[in-house]
SERO-22933 format. One record per residue (C-alpha): x, y, z; residue in three letters. Coordinates in steps of 0.2 Angstrom, whole numbers, padded with zeros to 4 digits, always signed. Example, Ala and Ser with C-alpha at 12.3 -4.5 7.8 and 13.67 -1.06 7.14 Angstrom:
SERO-22933
+0062-0022+0039ALA;+0068-0005+0036SER;
END
This chain:
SERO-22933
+0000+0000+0000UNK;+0007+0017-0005UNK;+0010+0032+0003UNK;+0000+0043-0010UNK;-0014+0029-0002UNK;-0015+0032+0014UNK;-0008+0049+0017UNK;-0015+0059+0001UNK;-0019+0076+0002UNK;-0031+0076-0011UNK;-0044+0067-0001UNK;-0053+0085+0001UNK;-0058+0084-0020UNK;-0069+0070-0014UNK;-0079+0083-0005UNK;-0083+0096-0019UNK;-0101+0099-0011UNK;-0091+0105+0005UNK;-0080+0115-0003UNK;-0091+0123-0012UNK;-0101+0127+0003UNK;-0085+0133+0012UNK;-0079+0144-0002UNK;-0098+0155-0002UNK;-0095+0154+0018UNK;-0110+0143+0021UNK;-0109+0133+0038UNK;-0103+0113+0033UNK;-0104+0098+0044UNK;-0085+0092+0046UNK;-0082+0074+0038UNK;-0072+0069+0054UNK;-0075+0071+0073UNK;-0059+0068+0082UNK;-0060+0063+0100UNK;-0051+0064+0115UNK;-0056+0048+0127UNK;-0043+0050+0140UNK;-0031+0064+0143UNK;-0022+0053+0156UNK;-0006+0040+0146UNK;+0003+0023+0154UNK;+0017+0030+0143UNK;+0026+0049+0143UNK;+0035+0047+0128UNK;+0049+0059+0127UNK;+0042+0068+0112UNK;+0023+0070+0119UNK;+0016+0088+0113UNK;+0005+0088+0129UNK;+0017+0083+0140UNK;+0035+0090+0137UNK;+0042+0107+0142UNK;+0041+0116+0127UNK;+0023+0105+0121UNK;+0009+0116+0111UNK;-0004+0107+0124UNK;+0002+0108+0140UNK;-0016+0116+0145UNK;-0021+0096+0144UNK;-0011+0093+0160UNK;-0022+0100+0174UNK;-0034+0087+0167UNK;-0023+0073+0174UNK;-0013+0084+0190UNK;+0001+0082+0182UNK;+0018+0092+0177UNK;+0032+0087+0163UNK;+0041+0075+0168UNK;+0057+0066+0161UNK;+0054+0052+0173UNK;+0050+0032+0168UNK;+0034+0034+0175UNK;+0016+0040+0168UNK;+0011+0059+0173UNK;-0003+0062+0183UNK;-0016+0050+0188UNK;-0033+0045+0179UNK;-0050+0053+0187UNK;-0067+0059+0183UNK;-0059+0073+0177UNK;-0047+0068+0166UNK;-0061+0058+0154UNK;-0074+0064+0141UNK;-0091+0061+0152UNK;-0099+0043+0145UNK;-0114+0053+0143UNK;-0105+0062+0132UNK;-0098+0050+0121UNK;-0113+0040+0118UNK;-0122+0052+0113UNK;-0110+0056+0098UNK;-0112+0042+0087UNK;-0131+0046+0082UNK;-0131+0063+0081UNK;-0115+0061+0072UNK;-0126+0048+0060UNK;-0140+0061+0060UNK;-0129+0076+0053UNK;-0120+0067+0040UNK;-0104+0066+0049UNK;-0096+0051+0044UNK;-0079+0047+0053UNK;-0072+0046+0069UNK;-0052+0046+0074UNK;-0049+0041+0094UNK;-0036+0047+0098UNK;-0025+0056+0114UNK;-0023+0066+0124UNK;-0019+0051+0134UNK;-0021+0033+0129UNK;-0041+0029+0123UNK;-0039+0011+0127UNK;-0037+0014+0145UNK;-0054+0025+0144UNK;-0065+0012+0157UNK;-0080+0010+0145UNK;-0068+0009+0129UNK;-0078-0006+0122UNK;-0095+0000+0124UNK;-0090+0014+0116UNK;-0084+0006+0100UNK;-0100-0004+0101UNK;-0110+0013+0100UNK;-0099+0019+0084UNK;-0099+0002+0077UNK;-0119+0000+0078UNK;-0120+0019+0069UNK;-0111+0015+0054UNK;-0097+0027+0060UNK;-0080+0024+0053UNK;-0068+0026+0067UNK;-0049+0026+0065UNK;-0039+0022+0081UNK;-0022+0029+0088UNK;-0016+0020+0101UNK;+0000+0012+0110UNK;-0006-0004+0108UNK;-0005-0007+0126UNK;-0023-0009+0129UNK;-0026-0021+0113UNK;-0033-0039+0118UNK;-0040-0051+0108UNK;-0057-0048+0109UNK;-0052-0030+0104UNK;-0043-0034+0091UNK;-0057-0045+0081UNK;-0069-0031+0083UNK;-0056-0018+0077UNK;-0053-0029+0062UNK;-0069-0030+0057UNK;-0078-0014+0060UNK;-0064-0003+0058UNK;-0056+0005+0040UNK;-0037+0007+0050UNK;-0029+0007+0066UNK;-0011+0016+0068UNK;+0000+0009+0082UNK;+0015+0020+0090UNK;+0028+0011+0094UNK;+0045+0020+0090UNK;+0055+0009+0091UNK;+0061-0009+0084UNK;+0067-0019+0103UNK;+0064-0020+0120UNK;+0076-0006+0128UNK;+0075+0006+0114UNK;+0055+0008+0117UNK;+0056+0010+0136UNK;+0069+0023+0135UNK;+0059+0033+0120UNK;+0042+0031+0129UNK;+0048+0034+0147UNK;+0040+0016+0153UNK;+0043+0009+0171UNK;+0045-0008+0163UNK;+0046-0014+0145UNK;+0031-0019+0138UNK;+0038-0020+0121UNK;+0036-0040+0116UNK;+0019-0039+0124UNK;+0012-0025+0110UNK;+0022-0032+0094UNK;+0012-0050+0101UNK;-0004-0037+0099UNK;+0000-0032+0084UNK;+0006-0048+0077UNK;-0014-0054+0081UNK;-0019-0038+0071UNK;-0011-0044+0057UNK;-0018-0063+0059UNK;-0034-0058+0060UNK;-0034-0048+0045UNK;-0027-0063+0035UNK;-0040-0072+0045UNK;-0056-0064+0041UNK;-0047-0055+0023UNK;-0053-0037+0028UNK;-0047-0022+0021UNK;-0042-0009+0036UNK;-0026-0004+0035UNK;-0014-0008+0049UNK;+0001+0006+0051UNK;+0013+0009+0063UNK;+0020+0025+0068UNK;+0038+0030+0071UNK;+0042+0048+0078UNK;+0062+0050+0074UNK;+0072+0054+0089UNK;+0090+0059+0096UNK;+0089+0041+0104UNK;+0081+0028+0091UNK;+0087+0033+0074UNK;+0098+0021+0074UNK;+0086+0007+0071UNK;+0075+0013+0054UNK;+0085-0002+0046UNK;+0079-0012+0060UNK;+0062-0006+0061UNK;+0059-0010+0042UNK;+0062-0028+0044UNK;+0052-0028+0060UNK;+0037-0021+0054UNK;+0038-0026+0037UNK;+0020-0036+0038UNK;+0009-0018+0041UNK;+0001-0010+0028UNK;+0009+0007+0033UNK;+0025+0012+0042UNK;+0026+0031+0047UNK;+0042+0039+0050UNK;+0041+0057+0056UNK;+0050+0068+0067UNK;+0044+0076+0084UNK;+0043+0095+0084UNK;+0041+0108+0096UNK;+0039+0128+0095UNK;+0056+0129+0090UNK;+0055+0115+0076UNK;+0061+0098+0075UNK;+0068+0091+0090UNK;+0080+0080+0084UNK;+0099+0085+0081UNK;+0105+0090+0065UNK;+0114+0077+0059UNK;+0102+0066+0066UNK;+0090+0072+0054UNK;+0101+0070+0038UNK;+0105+0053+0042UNK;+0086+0048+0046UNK;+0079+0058+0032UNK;+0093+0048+0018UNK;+0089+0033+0026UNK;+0071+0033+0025UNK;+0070+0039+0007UNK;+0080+0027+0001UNK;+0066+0015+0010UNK;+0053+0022+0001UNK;+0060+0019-0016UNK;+0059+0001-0015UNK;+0045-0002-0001UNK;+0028+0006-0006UNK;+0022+0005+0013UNK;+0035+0017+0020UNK;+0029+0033+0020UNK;+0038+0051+0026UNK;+0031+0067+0035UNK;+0040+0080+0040UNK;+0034+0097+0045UNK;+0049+0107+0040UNK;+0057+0123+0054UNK;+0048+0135+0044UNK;+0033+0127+0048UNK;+0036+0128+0066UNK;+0043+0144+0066UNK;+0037+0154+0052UNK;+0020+0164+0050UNK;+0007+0153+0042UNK;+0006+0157+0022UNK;-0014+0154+0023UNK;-0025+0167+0027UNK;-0039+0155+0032UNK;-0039+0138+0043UNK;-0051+0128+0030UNK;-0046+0113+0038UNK;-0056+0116+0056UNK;-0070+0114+0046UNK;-0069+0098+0041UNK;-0061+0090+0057UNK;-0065+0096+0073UNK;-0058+0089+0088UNK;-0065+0085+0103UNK;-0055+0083+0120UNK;-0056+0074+0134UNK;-0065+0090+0144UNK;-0079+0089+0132UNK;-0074+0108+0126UNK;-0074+0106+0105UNK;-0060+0113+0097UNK;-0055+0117+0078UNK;-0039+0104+0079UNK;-0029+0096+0090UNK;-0014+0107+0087UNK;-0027+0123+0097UNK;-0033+0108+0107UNK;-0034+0111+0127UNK;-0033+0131+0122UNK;-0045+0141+0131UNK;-0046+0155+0119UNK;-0050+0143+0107UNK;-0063+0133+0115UNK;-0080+0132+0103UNK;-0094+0124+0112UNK;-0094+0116+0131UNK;-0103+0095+0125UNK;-0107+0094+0146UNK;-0119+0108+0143UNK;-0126+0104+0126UNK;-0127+0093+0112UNK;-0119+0089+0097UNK;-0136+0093+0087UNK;-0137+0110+0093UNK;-0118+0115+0091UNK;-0120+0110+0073UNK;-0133+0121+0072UNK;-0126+0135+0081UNK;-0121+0150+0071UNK;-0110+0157+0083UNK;-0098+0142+0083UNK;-0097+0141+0064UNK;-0095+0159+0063UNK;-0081+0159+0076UNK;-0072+0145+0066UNK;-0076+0159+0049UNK;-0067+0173+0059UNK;-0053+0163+0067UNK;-0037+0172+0064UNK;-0023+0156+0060UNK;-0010+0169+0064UNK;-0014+0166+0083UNK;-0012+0149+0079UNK;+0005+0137+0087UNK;+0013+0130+0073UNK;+0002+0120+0060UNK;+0005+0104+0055UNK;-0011+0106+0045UNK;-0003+0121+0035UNK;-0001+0108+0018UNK;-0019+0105+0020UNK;-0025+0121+0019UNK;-0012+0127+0005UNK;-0021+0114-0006UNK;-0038+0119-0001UNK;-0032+0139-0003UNK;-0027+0133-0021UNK;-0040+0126-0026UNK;-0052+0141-0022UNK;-0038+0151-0032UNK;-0044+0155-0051UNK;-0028+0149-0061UNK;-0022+0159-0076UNK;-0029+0155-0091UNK;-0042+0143-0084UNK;-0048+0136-0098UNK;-0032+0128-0105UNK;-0030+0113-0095UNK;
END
């Protein structure tokens, strides 16, 4: 499976009835709802945005009573708090059916596996017809987890980081290795796709760092099974994290991968993205995805997640239906200014969805 496959950005030209809308400044229904179960983690990997010293999300710790910490423990502690309310997250699924928003991405925050009611949940989803991709560790995978993901679900990415045992504690900061234990799980992910000959794509993520870069080779070999390996580099407000050099090597390395190997795939958000002012004048993309965290506040994204100034719509105080419907929030998300924005990600997104709605010269001579 190819890169252009998985990771396309021109996904959006499947949606010229949105975009359209979105150009004459008519409110849309995104396509995605992505959702914060947990903001509380097993792991505190070294490169965490909402949990390092210089994260975009830091906001998200007073959720779990936690600081930064470079300690091989978890931050904080779980609690009523620190979890989307199930009342809350049931009710998503058919209003989401209801307003023709068809996908869902679990994600963290925290770990959504650990969330307490995580298999109801999926039941919920899985009986609306939702498509729901999931982001997860893998830590909190058993079988009975696995067949339903397998079956009901379109993909599932799994960060691992690492390609043995003592470079994955040290990268995600564990007390012990749980390593063999979550390449077991994933091992099972692939069986069961053989088994019942589904189609969801099965990829594994690998953020590049100062302490596992030297074991891409490694990695290839290991995960050479999935239907997607993601390299990618951690970034902060100053830009990539990792060392120069360290950057050179990995990014040779990978490309050379990638000429041979269709399911290795490359994302890099360059130091001008971190550091320069965005080249869009308008955030398209928060239409289409919105994010919801683990305090049940709606955001545009998850790079603005756990912001206060960029907090839509409270879900504890009303529903999903109504913020839809709600002028004010659509109009807040017309105005936003991505100037105030932390770095984007996203920026690539929005160029191509800024491009489109530009009139080329000569228009007519394609």
């Amino acid at each position: 499976m190819s890169d252009d496959e998985v990771y396309t950005l021109n996904k959006i030209l499947y949606h010229l009835d949105r975009l359209d809308d979105l150009k004459n400044k008519k409110p849309i229904m995104p396509l995605m709802i992505e959702v914060h179960l947990e903001a509380y983690c097993n792991d505190n990997c070294e490169f965490c945005g909402f949990r390092e010293e210089n994260g975009t999300n830091l906001e998200m710790l007073k959720l779990i009573d936690g600081e930064s910490s470079e300690e091989n423990k978890p931050i904080g502690r779980p609690s009523d708090k620190s979890k989307i309310p199930f009342d809350v997250i049931m009710s998503l699924p058919k209003m989401m059916k209801k307003n023709n928003i068809p996908a869902c991405i679990m994600s963290g925050g925290g770990e959504p596996t650990i969330y307490p009611e995580f298999d109801k949940v999926l039941d919920e989803f899985i009986a609306n017809d939702i498509e729901v991709g999931l982001i997860t560790n893998g830590s909190g995978l058993n079988e009975s987890r696995i067949d339903k993901i397998v079956k009901n679900f379109p993909w599932i990415r799994i960060s691992l980081d690492s390609a043995d045992a003592e470079t994955h504690k040290k990268v995600h900061k564990t007390p012990n290795s749980d390593f063999d234990r979550r390449i077991k799980l994933l091992n099972r992910l692939i069986e069961k796709k053989k088994e019942y000959g589904t189609d969801i794509v099965i990829g594994v993520s690998y953020i590049i760092t100062d302490d596992n870069y030297g074991s891409i080779d490694k990695a290839v070999e290991l995960y050479k099974e999935v239907d997607s390996l993601r390299f990618s580099f951690a970034n902060d407000m100053g830009g990539i994290e990792a060392k120069k050099d360290v950057i050179e090597q990995s990014l040779a390395k990978v490309k050379k991968y990638q000429e041979t190997d269709p399911k290795v795939s490359l994302s890099v958000i360059t130091q001008s993205d971190c550091v320069d002012a965005n080249d869009f004048d308008k955030c398209h993309i928060q239409h289409l995805n919105w994010v919801i965290g683990a305090d049940a506040i709606l955001y545009p994204c998850c790079v603005m997640s756990y912001h206060p100034n960029f907090a839509m719509a409270d879900l504890r105080k009303t529903n999903l239906d109504d913020i839809v419907n709600d002028k004010a929030v659509h109009d807040q998300m017309f105005n936003l200014n991505p100037k105030g924005c932390m770095p984007c990600w996203l920026r690539s997104k929005n160029k191509v969805i800024e491009n489109v709605y530009k009139e080329p010269l000569h228009k007519n001579f394609y």
